[in-house]
py3Dmol code that shows the C-alpha trace and the ligand (Angstrom):
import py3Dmol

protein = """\
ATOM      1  CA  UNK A   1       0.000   0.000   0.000  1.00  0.00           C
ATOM      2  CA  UNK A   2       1.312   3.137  -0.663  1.00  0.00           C
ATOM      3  CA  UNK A   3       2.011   6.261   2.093  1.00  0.00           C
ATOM      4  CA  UNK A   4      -0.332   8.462   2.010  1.00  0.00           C
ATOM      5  CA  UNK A   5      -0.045  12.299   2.679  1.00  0.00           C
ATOM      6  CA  UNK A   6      -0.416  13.690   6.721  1.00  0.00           C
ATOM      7  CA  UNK A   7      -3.788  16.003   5.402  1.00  0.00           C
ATOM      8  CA  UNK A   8      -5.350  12.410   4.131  1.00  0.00           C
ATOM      9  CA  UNK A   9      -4.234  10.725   7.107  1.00  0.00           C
ATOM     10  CA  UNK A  10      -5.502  13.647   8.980  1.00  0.00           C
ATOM     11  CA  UNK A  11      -8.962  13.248   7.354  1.00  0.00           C
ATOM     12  CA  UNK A  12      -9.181   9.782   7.808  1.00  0.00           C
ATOM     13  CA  UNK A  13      -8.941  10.174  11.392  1.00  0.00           C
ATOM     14  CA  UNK A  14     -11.165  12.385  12.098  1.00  0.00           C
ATOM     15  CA  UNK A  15     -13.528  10.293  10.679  1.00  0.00           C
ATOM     16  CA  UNK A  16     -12.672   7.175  12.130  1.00  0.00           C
ATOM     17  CA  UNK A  17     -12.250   9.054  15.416  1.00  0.00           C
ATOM     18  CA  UNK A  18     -15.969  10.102  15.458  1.00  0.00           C
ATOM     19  CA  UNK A  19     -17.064   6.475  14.159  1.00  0.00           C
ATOM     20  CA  UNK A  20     -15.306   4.159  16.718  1.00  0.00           C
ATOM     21  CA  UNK A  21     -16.110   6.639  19.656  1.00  0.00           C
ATOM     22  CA  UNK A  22     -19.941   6.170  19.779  1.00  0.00           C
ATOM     23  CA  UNK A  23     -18.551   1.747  19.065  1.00  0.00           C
ATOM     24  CA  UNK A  24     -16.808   1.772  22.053  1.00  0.00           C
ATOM     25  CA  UNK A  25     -19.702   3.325  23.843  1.00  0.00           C
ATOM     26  CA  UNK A  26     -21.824   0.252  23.075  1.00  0.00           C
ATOM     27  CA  UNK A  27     -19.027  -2.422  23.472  1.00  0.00           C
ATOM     28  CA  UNK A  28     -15.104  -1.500  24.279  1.00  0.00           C
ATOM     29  CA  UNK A  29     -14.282  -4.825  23.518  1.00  0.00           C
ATOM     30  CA  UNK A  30     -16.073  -5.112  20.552  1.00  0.00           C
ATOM     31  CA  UNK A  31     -14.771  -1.636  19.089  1.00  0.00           C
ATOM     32  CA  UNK A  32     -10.784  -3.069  19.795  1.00  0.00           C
ATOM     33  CA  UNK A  33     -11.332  -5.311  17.364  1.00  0.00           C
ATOM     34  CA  UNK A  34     -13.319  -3.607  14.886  1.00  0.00           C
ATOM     35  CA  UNK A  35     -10.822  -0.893  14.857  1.00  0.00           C
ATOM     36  CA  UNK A  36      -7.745  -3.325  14.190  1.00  0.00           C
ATOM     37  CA  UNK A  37      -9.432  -4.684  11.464  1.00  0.00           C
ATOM     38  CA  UNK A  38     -10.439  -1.382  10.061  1.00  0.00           C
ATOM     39  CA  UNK A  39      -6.511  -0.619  10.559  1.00  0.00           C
ATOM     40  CA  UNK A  40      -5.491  -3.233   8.585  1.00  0.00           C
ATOM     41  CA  UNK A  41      -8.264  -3.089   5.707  1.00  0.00           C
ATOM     42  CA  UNK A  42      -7.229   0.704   5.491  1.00  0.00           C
ATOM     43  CA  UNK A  43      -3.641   0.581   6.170  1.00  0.00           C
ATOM     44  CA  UNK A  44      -2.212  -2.750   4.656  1.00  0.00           C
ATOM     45  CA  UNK A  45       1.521  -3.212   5.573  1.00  0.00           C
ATOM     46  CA  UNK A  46       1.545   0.704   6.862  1.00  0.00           C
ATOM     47  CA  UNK A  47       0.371   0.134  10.179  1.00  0.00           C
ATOM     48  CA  UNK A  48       2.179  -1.491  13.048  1.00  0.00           C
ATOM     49  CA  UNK A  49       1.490  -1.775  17.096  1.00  0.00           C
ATOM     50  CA  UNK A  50       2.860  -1.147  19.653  1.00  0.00           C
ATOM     51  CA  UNK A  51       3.363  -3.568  22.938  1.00  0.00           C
ATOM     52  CA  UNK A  52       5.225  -3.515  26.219  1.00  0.00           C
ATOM     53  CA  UNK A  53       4.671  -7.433  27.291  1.00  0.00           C
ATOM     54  CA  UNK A  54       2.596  -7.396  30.162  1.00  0.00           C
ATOM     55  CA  UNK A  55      -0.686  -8.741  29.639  1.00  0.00           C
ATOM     56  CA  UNK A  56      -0.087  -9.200  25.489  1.00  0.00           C
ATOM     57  CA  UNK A  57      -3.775  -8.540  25.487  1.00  0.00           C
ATOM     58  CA  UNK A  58      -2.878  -6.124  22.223  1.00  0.00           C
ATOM     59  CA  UNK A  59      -0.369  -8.111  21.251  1.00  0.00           C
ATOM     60  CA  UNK A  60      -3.253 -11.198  20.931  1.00  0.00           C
ATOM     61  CA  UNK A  61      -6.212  -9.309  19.514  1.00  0.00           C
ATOM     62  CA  UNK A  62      -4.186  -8.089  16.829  1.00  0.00           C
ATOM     63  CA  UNK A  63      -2.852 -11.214  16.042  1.00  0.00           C
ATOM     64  CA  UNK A  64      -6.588 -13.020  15.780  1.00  0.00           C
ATOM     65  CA  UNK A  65      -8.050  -9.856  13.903  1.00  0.00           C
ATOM     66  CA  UNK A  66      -5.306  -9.065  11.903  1.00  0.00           C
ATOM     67  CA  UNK A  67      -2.446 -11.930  11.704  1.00  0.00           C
ATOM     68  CA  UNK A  68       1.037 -11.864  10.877  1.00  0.00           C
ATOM     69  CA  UNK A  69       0.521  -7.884  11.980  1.00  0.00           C
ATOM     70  CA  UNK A  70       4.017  -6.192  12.905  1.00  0.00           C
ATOM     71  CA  UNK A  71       4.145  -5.838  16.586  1.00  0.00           C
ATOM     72  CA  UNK A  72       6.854  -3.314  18.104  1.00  0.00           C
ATOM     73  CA  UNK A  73       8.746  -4.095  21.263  1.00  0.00           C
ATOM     74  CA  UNK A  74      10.817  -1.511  22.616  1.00  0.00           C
ATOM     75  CA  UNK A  75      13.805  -3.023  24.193  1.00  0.00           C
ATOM     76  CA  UNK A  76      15.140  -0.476  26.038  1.00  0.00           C
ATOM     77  CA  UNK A  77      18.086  -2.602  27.711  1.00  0.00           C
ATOM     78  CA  UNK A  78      16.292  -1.456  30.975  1.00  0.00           C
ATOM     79  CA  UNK A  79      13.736  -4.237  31.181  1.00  0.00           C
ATOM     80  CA  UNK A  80      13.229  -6.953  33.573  1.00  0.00           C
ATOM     81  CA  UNK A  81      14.291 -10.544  32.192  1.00  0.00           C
ATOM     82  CA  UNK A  82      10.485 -11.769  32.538  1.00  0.00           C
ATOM     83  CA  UNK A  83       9.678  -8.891  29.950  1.00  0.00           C
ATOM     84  CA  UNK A  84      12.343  -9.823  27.529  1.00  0.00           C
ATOM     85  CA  UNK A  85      10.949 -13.496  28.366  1.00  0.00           C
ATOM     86  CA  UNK A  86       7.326 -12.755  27.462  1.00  0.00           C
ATOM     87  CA  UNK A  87       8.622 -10.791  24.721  1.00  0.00           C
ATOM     88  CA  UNK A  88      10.384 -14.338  22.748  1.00  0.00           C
ATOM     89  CA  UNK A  89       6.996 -16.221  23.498  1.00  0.00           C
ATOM     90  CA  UNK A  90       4.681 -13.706  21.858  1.00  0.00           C
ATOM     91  CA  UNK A  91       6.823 -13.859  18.903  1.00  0.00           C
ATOM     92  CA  UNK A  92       6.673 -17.430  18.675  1.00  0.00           C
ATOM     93  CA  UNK A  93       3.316 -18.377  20.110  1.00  0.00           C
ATOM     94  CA  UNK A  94       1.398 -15.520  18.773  1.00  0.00           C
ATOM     95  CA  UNK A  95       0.770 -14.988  14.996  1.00  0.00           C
ATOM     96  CA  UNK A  96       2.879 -11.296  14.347  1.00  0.00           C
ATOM     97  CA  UNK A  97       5.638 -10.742  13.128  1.00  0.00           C
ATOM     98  CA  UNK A  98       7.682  -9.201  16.368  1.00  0.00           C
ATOM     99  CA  UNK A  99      10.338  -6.526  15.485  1.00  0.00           C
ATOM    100  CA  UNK A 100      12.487  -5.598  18.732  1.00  0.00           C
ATOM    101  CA  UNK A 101      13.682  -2.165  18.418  1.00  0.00           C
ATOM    102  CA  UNK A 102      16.881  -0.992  20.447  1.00  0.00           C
ATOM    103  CA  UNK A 103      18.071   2.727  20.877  1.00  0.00           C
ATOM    104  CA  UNK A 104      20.575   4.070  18.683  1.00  0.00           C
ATOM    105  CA  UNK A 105      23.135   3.686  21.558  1.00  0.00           C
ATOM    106  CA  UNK A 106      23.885   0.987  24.052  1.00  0.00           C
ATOM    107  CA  UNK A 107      23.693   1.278  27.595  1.00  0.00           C
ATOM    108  CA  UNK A 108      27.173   1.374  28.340  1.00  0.00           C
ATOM    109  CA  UNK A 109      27.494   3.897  25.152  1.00  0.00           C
ATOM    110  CA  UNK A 110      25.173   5.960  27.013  1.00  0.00           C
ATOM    111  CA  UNK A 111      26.628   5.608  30.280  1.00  0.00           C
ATOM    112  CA  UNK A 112      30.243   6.678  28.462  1.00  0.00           C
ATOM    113  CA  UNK A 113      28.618  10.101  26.671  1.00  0.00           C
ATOM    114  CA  UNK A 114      25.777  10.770  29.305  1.00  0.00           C
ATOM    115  CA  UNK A 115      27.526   9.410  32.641  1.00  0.00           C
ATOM    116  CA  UNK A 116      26.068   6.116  34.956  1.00  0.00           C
ATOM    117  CA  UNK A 117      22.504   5.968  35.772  1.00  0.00           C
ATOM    118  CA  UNK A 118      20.915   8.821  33.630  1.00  0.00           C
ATOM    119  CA  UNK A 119      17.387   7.673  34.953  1.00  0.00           C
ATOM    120  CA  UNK A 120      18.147   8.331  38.102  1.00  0.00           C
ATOM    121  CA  UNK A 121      19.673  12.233  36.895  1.00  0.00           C
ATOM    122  CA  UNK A 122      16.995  12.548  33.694  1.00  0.00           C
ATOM    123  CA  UNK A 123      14.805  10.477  33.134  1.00  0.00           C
ATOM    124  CA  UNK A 124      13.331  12.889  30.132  1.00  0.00           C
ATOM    125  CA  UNK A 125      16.270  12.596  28.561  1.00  0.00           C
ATOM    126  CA  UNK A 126      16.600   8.699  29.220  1.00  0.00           C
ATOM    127  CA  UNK A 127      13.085   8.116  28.166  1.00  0.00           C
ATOM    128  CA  UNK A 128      14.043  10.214  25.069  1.00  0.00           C
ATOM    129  CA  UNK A 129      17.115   8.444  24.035  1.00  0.00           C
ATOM    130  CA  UNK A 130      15.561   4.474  24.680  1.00  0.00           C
ATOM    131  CA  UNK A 131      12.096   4.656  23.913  1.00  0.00           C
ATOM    132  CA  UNK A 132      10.960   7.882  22.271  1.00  0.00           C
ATOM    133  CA  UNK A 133      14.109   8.442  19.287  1.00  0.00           C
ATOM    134  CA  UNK A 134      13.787   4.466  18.774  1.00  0.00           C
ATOM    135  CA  UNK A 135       9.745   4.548  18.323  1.00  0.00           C
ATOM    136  CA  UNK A 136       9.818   7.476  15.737  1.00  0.00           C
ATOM    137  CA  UNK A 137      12.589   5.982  13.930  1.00  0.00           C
ATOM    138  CA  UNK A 138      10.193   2.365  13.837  1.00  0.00           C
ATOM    139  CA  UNK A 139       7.353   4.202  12.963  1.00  0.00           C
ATOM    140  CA  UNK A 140       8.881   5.938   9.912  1.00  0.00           C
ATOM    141  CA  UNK A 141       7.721   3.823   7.571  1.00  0.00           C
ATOM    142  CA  UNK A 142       3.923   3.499   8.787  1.00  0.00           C
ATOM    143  CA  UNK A 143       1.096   5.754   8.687  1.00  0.00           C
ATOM    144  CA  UNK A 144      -0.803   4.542  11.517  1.00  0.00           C
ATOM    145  CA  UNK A 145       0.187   3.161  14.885  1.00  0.00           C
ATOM    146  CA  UNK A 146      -1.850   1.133  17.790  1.00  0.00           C
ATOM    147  CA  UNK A 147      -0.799   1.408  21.683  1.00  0.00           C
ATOM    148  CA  UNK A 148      -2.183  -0.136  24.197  1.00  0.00           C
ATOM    149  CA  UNK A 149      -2.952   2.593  26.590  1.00  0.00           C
ATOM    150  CA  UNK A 150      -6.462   2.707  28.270  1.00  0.00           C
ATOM    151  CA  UNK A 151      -8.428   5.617  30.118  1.00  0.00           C
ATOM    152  CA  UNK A 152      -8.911   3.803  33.129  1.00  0.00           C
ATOM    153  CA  UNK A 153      -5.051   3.698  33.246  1.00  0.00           C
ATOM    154  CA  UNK A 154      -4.596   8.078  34.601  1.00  0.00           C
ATOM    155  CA  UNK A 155      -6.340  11.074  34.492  1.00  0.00           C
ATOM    156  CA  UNK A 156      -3.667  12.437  31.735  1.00  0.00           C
ATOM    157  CA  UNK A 157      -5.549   9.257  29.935  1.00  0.00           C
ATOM    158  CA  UNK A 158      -9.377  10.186  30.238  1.00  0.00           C
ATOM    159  CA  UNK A 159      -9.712  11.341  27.553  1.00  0.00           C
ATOM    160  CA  UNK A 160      -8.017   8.669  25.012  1.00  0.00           C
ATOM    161  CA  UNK A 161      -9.737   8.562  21.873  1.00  0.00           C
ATOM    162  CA  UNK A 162     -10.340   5.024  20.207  1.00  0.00           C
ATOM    163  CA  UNK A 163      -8.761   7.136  16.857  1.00  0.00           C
ATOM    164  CA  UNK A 164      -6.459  10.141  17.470  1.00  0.00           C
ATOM    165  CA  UNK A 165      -4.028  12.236  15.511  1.00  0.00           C
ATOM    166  CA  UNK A 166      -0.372  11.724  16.907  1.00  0.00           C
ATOM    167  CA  UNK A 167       0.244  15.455  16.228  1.00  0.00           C
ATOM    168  CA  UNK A 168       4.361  15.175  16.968  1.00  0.00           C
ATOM    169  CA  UNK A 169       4.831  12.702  13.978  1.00  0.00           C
ATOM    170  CA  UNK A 170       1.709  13.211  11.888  1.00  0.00           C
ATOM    171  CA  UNK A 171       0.316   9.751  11.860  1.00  0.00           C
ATOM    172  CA  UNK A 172      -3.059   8.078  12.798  1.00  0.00           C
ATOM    173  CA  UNK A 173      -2.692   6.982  16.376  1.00  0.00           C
ATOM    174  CA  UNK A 174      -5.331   4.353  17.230  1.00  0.00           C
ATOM    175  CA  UNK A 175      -6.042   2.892  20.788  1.00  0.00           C
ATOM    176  CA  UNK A 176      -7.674  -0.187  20.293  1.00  0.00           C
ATOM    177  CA  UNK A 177      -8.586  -0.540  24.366  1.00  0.00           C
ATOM    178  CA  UNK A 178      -9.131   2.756  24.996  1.00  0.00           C
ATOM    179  CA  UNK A 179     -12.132   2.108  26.602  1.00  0.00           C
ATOM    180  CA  UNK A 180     -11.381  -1.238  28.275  1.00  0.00           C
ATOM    181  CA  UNK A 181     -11.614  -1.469  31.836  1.00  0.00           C
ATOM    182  CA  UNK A 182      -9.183  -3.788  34.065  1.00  0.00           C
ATOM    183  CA  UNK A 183     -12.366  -6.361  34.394  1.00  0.00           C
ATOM    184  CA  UNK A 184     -12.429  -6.438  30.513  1.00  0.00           C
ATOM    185  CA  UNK A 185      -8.398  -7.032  30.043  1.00  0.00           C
ATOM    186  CA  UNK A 186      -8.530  -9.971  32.991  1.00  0.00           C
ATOM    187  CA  UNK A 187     -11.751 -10.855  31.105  1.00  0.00           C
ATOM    188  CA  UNK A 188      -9.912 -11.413  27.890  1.00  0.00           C
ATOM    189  CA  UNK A 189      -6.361 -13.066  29.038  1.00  0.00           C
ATOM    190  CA  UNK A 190      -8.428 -15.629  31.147  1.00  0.00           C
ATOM    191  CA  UNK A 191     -10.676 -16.420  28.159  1.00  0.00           C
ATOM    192  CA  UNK A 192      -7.800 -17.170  25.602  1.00  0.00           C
ATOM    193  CA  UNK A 193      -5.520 -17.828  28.278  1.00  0.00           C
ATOM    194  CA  UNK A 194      -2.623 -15.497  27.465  1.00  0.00           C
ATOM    195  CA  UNK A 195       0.831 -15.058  27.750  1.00  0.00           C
ATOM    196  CA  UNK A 196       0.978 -13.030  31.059  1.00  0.00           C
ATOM    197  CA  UNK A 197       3.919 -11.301  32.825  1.00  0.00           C
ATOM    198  CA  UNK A 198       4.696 -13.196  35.981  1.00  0.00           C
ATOM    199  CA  UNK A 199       5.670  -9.531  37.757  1.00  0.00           C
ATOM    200  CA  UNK A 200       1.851  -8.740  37.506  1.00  0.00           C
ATOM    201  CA  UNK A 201       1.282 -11.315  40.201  1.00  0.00           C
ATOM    202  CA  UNK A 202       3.865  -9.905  42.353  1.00  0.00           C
ATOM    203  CA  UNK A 203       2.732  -6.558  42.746  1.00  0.00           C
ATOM    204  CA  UNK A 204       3.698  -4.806  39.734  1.00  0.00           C
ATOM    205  CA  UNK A 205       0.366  -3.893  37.960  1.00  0.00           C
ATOM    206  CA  UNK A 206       2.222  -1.652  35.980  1.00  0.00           C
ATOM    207  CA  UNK A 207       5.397  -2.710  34.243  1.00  0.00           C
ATOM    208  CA  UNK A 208       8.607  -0.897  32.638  1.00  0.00           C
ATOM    209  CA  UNK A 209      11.812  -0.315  32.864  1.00  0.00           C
ATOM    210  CA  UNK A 210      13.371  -2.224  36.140  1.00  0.00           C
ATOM    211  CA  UNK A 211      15.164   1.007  37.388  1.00  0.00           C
ATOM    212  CA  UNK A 212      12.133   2.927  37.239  1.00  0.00           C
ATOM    213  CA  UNK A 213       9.305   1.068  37.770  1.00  0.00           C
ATOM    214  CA  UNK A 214       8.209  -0.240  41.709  1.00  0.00           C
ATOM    215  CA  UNK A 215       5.547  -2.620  43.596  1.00  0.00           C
ATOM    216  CA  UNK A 216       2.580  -1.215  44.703  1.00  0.00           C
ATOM    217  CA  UNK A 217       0.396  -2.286  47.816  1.00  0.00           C
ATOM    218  CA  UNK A 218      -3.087  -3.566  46.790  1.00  0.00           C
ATOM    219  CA  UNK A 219      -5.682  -0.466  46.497  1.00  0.00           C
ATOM    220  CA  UNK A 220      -3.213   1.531  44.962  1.00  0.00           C
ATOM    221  CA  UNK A 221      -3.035   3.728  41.549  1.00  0.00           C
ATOM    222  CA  UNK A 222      -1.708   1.123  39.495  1.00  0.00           C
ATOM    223  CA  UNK A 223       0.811   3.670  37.790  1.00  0.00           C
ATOM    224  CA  UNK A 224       2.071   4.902  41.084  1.00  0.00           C
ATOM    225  CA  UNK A 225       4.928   1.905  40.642  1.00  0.00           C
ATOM    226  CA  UNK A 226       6.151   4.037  37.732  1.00  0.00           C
ATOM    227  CA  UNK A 227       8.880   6.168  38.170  1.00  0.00           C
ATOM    228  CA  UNK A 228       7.878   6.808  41.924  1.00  0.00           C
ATOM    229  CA  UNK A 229       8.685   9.950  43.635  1.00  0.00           C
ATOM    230  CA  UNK A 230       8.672  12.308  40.686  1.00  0.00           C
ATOM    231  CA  UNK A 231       6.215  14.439  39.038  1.00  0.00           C
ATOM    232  CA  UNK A 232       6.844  12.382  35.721  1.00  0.00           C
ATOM    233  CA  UNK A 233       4.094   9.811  35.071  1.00  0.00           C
ATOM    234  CA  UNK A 234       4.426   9.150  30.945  1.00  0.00           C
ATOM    235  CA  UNK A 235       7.497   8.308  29.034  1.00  0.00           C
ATOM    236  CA  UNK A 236       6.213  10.763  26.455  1.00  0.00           C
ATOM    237  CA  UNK A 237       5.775   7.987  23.299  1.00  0.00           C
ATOM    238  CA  UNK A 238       1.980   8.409  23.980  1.00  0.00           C
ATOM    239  CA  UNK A 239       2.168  12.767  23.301  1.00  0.00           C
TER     240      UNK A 239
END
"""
ligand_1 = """\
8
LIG
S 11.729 4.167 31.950
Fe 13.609 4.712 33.106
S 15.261 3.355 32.367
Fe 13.500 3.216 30.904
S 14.027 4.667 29.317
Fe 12.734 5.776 30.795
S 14.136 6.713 32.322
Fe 15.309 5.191 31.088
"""
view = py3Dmol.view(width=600, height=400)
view.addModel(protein, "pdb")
view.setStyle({"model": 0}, {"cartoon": {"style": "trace"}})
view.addModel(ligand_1, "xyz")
view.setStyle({"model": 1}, {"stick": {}})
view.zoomTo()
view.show()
């Protein structure tokens, strides 16, 4: 399929935007997958999503709606070995067709130019380097991505759109479980019995990078485990 223009792409999700938001008002599980199949009818080999290996609840929908879809893992060099472990048994157990994307630099290459620990001194700056720089540079040849971020997740999510505009790299943005609830993901993973990250039994509903991501006591914001004690709450791929 061939790229299309960002005022087309533009157009097209406006209009899918205002279409899958009254779907996911009668069923949000029901809209995930009518949007990934609308993705790929629309965008052929252009689109690609996006997946962190927790719950591979995106990671599996895509791959029954759409299969042999690219799925994007950002390996950061950061990540606990049971996400790196999740990671090699989607790519073999689910149908996609997994591309692991590393920063431009190594950890210890960033350690020599930036200094040790750099998420402890910036983690903007780290966040930009290992996930942010790597993303755009994956997404470049797409016109639409999928994430699997969710409203329930934050306030800063509320307002999540099923189809948005990703504004910084003019592409269609789509978030397939925008409107799922924690009830519908549990739901879903027990029903096809998924892949699941064994750190989301131990108190880590929320998983990322090890050196920046905590447990959290039962009752708690979810996302309070990530980077805890600073204002930051996104790793800025989602703005
Ligand atoms: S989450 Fe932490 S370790 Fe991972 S890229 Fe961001 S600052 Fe660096």
């Amino acid at each position: 399929m061939k790229a299309r223009p960002p005022g087309a792409l533009r157009e097209l999700a406006d209009e899918a935007g205002a279409r899958f938001a009254g779907e996911s008002v009668r069923s949000a599980v029901g809209a995930g997958e009518q949007v990934l199949r609308w993705a790929e009818q629309t965008f052929g080999d252009r689109w690609a999503v996006t997946d962190s290996m927790s719950d591979t609840v995106l990671a599996h929908l895509a791959a029954c709606t759409t299969p042999g879809v690219a799925v994007i893992f950002l390996d950061t060099g950061y990540h606990f070995p049971e996400t790196l472990g999740v990671r090699d048994a989607v790519s073999v157990s689910y149908d996609v067709r997994l591309l692991n994307v590393v920063a431009a630099r190594s950890v210890p290459e960033q350690d020599a130019e930036h200094g040790p620990r750099l998420y402890e001194r910036d983690p903007d700056r780290c966040c930009a380097l290992r996930k942010v720089e790597p993303l755009d540079r994956a997404l470049e040849q797409y016109d639409a991505w999928a994430g699997g971020a969710r409203r329930e997740e934050s306030p800063t999510r509320s307002g999540l759109p099923v189809v948005g505009w990703d504004t910084r790299r003019n592409k269609v943005k789509i978030n397939p479980l925008a409107a799922w609830t924690s009830a519908d993901l549990r739901a879903y993973a027990a029903e096809h019995d998924l892949l699941l990250n064994p750190l989301l039994r131990e108190g880590f509903p929320s998983i990322g990078c090890r050196p920046c991501t905590r447990r959290v006591e039962p009752g708690q914001d979810p996302r309070s485990g990530r980077w805890p004690d600073r204002v930051k709450t996104e790793c800025g791929i989602h703005r």
